[in-house]
Residue frames relative to the residue before (quaternion, step in Angstrom):
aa qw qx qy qz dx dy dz
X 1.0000 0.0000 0.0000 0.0000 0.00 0.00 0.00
X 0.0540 0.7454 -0.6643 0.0118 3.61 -0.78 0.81
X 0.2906 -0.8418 0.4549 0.0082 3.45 -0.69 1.70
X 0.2819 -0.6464 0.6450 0.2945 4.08 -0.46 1.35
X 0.4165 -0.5440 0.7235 0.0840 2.96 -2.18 1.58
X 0.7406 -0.3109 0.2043 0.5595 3.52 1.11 -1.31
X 0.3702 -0.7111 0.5695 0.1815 3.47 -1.02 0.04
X 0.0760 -0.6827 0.7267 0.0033 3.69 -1.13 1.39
X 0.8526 0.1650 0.0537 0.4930 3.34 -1.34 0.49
X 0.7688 -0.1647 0.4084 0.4637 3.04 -1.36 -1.80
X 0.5837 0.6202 -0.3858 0.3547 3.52 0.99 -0.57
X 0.1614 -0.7900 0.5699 0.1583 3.83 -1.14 0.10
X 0.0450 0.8032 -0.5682 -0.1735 4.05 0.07 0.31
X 0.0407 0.8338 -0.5461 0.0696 3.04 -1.04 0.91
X 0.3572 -0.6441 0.5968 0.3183 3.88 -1.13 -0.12
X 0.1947 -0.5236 0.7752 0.2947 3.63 -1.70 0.53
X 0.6744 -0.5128 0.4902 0.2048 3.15 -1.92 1.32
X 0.8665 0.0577 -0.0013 0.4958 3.26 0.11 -1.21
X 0.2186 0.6979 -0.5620 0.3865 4.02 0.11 1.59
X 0.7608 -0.4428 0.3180 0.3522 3.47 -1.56 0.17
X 0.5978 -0.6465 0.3583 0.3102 3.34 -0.79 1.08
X 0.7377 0.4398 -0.4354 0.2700 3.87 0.56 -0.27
X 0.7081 -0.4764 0.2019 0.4805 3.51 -1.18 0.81
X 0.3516 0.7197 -0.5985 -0.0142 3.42 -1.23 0.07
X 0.1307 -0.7070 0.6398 0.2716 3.23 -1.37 -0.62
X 0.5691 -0.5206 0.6016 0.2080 3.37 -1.89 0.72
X 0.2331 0.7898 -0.5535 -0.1244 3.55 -1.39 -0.24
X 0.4170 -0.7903 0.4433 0.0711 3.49 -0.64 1.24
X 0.2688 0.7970 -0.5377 0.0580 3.40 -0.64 0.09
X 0.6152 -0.6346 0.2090 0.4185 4.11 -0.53 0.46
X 0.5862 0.4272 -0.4462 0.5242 3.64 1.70 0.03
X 0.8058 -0.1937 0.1791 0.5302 3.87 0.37 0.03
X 0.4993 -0.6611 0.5086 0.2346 3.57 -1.39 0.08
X 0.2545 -0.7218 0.6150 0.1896 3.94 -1.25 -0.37
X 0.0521 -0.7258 0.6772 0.1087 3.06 -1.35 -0.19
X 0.0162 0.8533 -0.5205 0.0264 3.75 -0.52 1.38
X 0.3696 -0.7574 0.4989 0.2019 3.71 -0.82 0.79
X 0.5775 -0.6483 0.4784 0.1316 3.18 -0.82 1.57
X 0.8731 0.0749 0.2241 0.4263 3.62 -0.05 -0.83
X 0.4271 -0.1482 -0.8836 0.1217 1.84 -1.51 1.74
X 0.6828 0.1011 -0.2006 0.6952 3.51 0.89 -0.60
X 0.6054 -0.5491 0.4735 0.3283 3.29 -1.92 0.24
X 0.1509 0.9140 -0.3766 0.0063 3.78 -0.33 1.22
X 0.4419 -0.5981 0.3104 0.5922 3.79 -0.28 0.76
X 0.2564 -0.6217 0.7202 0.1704 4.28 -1.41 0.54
X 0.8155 -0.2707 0.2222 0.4608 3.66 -0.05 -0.42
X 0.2482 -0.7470 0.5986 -0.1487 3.49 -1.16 0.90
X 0.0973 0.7153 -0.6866 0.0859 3.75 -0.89 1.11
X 0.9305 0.1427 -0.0757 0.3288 3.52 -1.28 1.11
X 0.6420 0.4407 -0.3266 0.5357 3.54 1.57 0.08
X 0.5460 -0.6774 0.4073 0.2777 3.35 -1.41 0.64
X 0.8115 -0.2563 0.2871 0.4396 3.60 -1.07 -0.40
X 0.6198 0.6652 -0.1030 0.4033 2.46 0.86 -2.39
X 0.6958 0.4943 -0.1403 0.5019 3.49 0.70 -1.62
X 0.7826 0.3773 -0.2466 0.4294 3.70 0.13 -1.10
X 0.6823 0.4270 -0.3421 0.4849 3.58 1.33 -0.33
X 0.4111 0.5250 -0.5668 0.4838 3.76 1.52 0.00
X 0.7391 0.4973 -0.1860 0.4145 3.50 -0.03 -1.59
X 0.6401 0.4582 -0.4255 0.4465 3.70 0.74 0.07
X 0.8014 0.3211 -0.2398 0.4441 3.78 1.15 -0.68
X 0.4176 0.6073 -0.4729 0.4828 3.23 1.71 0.59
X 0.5454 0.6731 -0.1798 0.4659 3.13 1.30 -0.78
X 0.7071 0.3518 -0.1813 0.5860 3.78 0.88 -1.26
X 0.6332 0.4710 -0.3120 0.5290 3.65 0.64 -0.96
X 0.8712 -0.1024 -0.1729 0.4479 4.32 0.59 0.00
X 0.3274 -0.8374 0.3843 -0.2098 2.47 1.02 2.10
X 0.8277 0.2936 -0.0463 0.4761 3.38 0.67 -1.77
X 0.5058 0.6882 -0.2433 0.4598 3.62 1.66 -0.45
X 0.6336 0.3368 -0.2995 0.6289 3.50 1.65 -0.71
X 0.8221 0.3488 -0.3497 0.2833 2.99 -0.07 -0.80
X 0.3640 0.5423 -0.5439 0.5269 3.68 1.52 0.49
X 0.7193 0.4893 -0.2272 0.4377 3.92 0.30 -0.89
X 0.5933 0.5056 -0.3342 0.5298 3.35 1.12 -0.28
X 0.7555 0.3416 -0.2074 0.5191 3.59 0.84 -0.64
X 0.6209 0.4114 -0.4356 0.5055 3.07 0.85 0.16
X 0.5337 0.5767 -0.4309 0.4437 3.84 1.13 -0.20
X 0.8876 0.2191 -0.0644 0.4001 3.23 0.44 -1.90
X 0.8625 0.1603 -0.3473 0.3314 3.27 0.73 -0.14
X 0.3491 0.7657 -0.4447 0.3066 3.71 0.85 1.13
């Protein structure tokens, strides 16, 4: 199971169900996907097929609802 947090555009942020316990989130999108760590600060983890341009959009969407995942994260994983 991989739960949508929300949807921009083309982009999808989401969680895999059953992955490593520190915060993060996933995003999809039809050129390729990410994966950004939540905490301590919010940083890019790994990245296939997107551009700069792209990974720095998706990084301050990221800082700006910062606190919106990581409510949704606890309510996923530890409820």
């Amino acid at each position: 199971m991989s739960p949508t947090v929300f949807k921009i555009g083309s982009y999808r942020f989401f969680f895999f169900s059953r992955e490593e316990s520190r915060m993060h989130i996933h995003i999809s999108c039809p050129e390729g996907e990410a994966k950004f760590w939540l905490a301590p600060v919010v940083a890019l983890a790994q990245h296939t097929g997107l551009s700069t341009k792209q990974l720095r959009e998706l990084q301050k969407i990221i800082e700006e609802r910062n606190h919106e995942i990581a409510k949704a994260w606890k309510k996923h994983f530890l409820t």
